[in-house]
C-alpha positions as CSV (number, residue, x, y, z in Angstrom):
1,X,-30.0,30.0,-26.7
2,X,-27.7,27.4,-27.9
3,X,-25.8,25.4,-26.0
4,X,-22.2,26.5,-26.0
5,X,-19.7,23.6,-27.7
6,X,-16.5,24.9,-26.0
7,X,-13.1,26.7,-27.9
8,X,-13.6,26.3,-31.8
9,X,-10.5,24.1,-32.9
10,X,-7.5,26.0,-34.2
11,X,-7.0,25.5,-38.1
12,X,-3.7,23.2,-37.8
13,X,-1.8,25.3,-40.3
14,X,-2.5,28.6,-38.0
15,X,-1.5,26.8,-35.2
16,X,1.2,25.4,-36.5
17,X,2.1,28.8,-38.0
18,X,2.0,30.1,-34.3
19,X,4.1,27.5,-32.8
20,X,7.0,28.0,-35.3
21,X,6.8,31.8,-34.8
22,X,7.0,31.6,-31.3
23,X,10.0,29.0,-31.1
24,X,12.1,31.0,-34.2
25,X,11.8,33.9,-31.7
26,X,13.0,32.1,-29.0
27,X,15.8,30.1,-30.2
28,X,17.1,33.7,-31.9
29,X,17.0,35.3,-28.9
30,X,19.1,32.7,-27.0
31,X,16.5,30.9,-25.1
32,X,17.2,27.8,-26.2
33,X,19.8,25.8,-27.9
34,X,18.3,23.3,-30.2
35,X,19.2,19.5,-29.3
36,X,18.0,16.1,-30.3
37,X,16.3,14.6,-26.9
38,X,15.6,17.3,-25.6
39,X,12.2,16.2,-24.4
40,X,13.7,13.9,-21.9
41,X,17.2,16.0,-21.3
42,X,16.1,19.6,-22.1
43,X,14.4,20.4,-18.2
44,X,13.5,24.4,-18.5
45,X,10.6,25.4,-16.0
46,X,10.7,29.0,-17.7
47,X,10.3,27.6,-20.8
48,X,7.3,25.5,-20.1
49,X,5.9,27.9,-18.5
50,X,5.6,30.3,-21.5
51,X,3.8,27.6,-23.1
52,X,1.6,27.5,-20.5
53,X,1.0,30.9,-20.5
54,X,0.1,30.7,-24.5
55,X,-2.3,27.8,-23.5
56,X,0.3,25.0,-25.5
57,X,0.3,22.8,-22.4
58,X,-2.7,20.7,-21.3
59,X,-4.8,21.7,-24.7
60,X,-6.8,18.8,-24.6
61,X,-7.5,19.2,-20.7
62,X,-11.3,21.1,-20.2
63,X,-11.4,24.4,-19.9
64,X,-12.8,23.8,-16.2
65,X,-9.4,22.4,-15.2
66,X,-7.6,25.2,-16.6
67,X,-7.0,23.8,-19.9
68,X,-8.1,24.7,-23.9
69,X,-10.8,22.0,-24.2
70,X,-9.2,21.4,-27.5
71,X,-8.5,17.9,-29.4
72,X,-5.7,16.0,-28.6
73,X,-4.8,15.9,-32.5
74,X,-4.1,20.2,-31.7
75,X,-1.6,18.5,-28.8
76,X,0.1,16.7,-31.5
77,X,0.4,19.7,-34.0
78,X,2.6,21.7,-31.0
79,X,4.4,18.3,-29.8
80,X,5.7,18.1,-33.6
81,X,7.0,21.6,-33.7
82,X,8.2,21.4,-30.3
83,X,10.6,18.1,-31.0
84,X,11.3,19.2,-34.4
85,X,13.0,22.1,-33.2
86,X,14.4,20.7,-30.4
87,X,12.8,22.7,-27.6
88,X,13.6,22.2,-23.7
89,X,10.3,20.5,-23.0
90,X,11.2,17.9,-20.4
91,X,10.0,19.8,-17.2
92,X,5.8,19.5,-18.4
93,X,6.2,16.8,-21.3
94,X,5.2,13.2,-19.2
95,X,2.3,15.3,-17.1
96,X,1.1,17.2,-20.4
97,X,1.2,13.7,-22.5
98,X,0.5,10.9,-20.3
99,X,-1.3,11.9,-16.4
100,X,-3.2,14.7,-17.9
101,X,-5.1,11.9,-20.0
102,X,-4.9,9.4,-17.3
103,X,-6.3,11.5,-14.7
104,X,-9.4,13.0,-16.7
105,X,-9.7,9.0,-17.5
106,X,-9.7,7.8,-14.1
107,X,-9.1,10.2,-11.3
108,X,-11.4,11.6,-8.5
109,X,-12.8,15.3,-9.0
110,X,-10.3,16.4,-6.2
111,X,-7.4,14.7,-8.2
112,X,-8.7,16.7,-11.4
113,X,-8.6,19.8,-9.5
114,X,-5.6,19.1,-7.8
115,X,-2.8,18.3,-10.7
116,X,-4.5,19.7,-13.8
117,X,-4.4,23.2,-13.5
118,X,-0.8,23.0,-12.6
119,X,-0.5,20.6,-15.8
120,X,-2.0,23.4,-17.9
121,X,0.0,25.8,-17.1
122,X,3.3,23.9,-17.7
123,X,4.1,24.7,-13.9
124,X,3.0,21.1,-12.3
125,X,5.2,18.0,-13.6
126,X,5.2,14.7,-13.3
127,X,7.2,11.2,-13.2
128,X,6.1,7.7,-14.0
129,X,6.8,4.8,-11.7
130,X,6.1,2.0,-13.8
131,X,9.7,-0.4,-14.2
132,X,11.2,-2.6,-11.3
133,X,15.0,-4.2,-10.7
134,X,15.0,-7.5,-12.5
135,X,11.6,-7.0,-14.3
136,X,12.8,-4.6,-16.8
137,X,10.4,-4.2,-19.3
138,X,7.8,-6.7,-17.9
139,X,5.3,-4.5,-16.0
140,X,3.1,-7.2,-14.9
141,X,6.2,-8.3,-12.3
142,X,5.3,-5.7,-9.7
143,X,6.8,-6.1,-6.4
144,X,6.5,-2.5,-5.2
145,X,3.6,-2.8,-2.7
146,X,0.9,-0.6,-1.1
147,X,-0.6,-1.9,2.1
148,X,-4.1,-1.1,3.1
149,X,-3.6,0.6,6.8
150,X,-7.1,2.0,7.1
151,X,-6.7,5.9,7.2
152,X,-3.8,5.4,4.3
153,X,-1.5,3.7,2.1
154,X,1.8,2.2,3.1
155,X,4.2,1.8,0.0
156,X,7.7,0.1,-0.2
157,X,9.4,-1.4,-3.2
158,X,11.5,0.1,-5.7
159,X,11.4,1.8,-9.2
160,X,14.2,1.9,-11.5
161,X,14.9,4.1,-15.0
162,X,12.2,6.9,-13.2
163,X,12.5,9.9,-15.8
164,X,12.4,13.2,-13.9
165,X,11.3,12.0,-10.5
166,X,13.9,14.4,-8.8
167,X,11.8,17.0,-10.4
168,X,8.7,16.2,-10.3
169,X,6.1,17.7,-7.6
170,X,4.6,14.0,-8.0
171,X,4.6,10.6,-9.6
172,X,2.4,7.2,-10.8
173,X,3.2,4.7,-9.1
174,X,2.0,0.9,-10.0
175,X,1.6,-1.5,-6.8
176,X,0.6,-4.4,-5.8
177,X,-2.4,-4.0,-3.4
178,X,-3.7,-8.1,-3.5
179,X,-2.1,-11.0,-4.1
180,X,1.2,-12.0,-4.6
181,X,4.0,-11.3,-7.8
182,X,2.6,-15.2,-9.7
183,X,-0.8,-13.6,-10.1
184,X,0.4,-11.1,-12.4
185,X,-2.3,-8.8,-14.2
186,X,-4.4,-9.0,-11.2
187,X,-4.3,-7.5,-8.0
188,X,-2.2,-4.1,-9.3
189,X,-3.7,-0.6,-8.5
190,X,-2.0,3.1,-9.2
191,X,-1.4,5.7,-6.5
192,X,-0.6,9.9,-7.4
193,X,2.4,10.2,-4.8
194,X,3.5,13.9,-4.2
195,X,6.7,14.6,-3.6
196,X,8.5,14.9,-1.9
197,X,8.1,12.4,0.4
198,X,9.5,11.5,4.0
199,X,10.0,8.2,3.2
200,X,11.2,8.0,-0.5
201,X,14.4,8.2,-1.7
202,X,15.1,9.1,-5.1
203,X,19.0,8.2,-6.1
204,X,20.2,9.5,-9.8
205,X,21.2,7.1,-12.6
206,X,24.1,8.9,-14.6
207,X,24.0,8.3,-18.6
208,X,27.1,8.1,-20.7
209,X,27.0,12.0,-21.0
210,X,26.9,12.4,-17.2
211,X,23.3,13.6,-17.0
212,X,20.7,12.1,-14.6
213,X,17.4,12.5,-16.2
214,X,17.1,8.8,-15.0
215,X,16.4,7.8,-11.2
216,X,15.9,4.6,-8.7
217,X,13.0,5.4,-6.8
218,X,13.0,3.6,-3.1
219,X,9.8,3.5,-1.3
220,X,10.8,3.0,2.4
221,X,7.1,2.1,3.9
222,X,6.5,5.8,2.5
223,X,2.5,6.7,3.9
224,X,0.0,8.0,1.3
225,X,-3.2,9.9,1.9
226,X,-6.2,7.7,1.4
227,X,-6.9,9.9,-1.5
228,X,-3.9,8.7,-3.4
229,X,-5.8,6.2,-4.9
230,X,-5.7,6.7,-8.4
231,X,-9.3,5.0,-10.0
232,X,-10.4,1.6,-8.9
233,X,-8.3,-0.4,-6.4
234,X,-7.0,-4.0,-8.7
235,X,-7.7,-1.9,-12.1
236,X,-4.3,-0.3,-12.2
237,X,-3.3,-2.8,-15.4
238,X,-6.5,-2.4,-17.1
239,X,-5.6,1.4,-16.4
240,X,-1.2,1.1,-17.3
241,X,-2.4,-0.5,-20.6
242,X,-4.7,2.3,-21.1
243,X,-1.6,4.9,-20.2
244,X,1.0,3.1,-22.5
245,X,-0.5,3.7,-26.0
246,X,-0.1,7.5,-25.4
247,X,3.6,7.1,-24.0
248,X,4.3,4.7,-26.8
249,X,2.9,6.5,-30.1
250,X,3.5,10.0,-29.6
251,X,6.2,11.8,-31.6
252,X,8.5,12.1,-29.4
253,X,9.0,8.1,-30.6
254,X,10.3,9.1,-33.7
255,X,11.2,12.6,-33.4
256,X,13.6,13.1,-30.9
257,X,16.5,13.2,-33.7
258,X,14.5,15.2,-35.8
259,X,16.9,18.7,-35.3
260,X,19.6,16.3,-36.5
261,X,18.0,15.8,-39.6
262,X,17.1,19.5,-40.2
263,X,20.5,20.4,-39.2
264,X,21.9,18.2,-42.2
265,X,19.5,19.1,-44.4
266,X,20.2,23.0,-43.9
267,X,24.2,21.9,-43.9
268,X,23.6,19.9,-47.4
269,X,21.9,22.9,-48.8
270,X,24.9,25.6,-48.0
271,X,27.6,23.3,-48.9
272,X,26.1,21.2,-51.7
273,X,25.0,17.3,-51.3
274,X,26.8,14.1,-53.2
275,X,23.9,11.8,-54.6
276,X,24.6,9.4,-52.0
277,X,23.9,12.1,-49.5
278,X,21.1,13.2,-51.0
279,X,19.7,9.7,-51.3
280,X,20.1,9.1,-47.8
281,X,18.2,12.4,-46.8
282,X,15.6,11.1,-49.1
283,X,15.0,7.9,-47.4
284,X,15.3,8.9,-44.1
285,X,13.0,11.7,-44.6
286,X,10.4,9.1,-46.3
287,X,10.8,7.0,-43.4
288,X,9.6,9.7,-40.9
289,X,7.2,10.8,-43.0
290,X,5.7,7.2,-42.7
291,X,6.2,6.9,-38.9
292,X,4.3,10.4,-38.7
293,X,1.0,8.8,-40.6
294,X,1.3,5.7,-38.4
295,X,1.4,8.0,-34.9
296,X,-1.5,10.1,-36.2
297,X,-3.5,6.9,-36.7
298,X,-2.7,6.3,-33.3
299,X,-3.9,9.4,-32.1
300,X,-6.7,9.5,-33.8
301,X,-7.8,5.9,-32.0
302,X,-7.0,7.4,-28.8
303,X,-9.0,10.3,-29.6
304,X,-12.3,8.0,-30.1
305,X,-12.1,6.4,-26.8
306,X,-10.2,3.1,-28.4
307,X,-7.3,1.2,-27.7
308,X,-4.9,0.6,-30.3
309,X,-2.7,-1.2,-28.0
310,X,-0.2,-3.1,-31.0
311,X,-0.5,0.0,-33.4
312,X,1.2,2.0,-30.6
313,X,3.9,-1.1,-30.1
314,X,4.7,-0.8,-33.6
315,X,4.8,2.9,-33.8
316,X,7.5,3.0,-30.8
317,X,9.4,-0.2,-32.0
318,X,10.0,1.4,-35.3
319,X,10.1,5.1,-33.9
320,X,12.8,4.0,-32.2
321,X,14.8,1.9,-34.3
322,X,14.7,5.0,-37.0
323,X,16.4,7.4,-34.3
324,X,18.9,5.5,-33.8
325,X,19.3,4.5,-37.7
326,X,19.1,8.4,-38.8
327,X,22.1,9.4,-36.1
328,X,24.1,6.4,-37.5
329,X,23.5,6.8,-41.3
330,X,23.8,11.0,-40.8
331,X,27.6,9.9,-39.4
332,X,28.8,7.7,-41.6
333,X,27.4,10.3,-44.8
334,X,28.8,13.2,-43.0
335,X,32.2,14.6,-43.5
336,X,32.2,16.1,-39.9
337,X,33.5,14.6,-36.8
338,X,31.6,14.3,-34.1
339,X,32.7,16.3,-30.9
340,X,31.2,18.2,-28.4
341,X,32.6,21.6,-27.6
342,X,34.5,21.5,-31.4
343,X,33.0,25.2,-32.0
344,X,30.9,23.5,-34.7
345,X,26.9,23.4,-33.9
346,X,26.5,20.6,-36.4
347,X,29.2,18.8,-34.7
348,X,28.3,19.0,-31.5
349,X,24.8,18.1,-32.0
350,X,25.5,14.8,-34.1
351,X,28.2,13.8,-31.1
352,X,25.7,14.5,-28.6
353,X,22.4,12.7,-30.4
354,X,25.5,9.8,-30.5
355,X,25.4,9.9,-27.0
356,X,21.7,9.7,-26.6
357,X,21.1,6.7,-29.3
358,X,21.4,3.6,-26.7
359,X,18.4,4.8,-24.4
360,X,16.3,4.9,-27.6
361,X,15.4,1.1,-27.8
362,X,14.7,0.6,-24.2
363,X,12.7,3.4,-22.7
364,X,9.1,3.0,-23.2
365,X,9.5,-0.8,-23.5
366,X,12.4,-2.8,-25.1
367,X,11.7,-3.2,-28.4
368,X,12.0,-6.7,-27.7
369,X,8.7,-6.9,-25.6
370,X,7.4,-4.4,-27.6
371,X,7.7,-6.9,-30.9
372,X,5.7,-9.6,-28.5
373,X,2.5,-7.2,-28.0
374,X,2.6,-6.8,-31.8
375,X,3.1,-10.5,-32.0
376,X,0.2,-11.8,-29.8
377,X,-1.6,-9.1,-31.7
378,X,-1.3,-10.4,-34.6
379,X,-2.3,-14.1,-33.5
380,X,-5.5,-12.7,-31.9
């Protein structure tokens, strides 16, 4: 008998076919209201879960972990549709994109049979505990610290811009476990923290819109299971790096103004378009298509067990730098104001993508560091 090869993969135009079925349904029906950002804003457990429940969540996790055993690339197919209609995916999008990968990568079979599962379902979600105060963007200056106290971890430091942590059922944290700040790359491990957590206090960071998808995570000599180890102790930048090229290249990096776009584009068509409108649809259109090939690429890398580290700088440097340019060049082509609560859909979602454009550039990475990766890159 022939050894079985897993799930057949889904033809993408079927599965895409699905996808945009399933979310025309539910945006008719009143489940969701489509927004731009809505990946890091639009927190709906009920609605993850239904994509859990049609196996849309963890697809690339094995089917022994409660996932589809599928290709990442089939992840990528529903992560388009998903941000292109502006579905509420922020409860299961960092676990589905980044620590379901990291864990099969690096975690212990207990870890695997602890959080994936949940992750497949859409039901177990995670946050990311990467940034510090006065680092910013520069990972390697870790402060946060776990200390080695036999039967267990001891952690205390802080984290700062944590999406979701006051959410999540657990996070990553990277921390220093040898040495001392100057030594930089070395020395760093990661730890799965569950939440919550005795001692760890989690404070919201208001954005200009007066949400608080953003937190300052406190770690106040907060004790960790043995177990909370994630991989090997002093590989955790070997491991961040690793991490980083699917947080940085994915789609949501160019596509979280996407149902702005749309929106436009449906508005031009009912009302007619001046050339210059229609030029700028053009171009802005050709400019995601671009960004699109570029992510694939990326993906595909990924896929084959490689590391295209300053391919997926670019793709977020640029992804992120078009979302803001299609919000700005959509306003100053479109004849509607921008205002929140103005009874106008069109309106309302332009003055709230407005709101959203100055996170663009800096989470993930400031474009600025992000432009040094591709430049040292380049010199290699």
């Amino acid at each position: 008998m022939a050894e079985s090869q897993g799930p057949t993969p889904l033809s993408d135009e079927r599965l895409r076919g699905e996808v945009r079925a399933f979310l025309h349904e539910q945006a008719d029906a009143g489940e969701f209201v489509p927004r731009c950002d809505n990946w890091m804003s639009g927190f709906d457990p009920a609605f993850s879960a239904r994509l859990g429940d049609r196996g849309w969540v963890g697809m690339a996790i094995p089917v022994e972990y409660g996932g589809q055993g599928l290709s990442p690339l089939d992840r990528v197919v529903v992560a388009e549709e998903l941000l292109a209609h502006g579905a509420p995916v922020a409860a299961h999008w960092i676990a589905d994109r980044q620590m379901a990968p990291s864990l099969l990568a690096h975690g212990s079979d207990d870890q695997k049979k602890r959080y994936l599962p949940g992750i497949a379902s859409g039901t177990t979600y995670f946050a990311i505990g990467m940034s510090e105060p006065d680092a910013g963007s520069d990972l390697a200056g870790v402060r946060t610290r776990a200390v080695d106290t036999g039967d267990g971890w001891e952690l205390t430091g802080t984290k700062v811009w944590t999406t979701g942590a006051h959410l999540a059922h657990a996070m990553v944290v990277l921390a220093r476990t040898d040495g001392s700040p100057t030594d930089r790359h070395a020395g760093l491990s990661q730890f799965v923290v569950d939440l919550p957590n005795a001692g760890i206090e989690i404070r919201p960071i208001r954005s200009i819109d007066g949400s608080a998808h953003f937190n300052e995570v406190i770690f106040h000599k907060a004790r960790l299971e043995r177990s909370a180890l994630l991989g090997t102790r002093g590989d955790g930048w070997k491991q961040v790096m690793s991490e980083l090229a699917w947080e940085r290249s994915g789609p949501e990096r160019y596509l979280s103004t996407m149902p702005l776009l749309r929106a436009w584009a449906d508005r031009l068509r009912d009302r007619g378009a001046t050339d210059g409108q229609r030029r700028t649809l053009g171009e802005l259109t050709a400019r995601a298509w671009t960004l699109r090939e570029m992510s694939l690429n990326v993906a595909r890398e990924l896929s084959a067990g490689r590391r295209p580290d300053v391919a997926a700088a670019m793709v977020k440097d640029l992804g992120s730098t078009f979302e803001g340019d299609l919000v700005d060049e959509i306003r100053q082509s479109s004849s509607s104001s921008a205002r929140i609560g103005s009874g106008d859909p069109f309106a309302s979602m332009l003055a709230d993508a407005v709101l959203h454009t100055p996170a663009f550039t800096l989470r993930g990475g400031t474009n600025e560091i992000l432009r040094s990766i591709v430049g040292r890159g380049l010199e290699t």
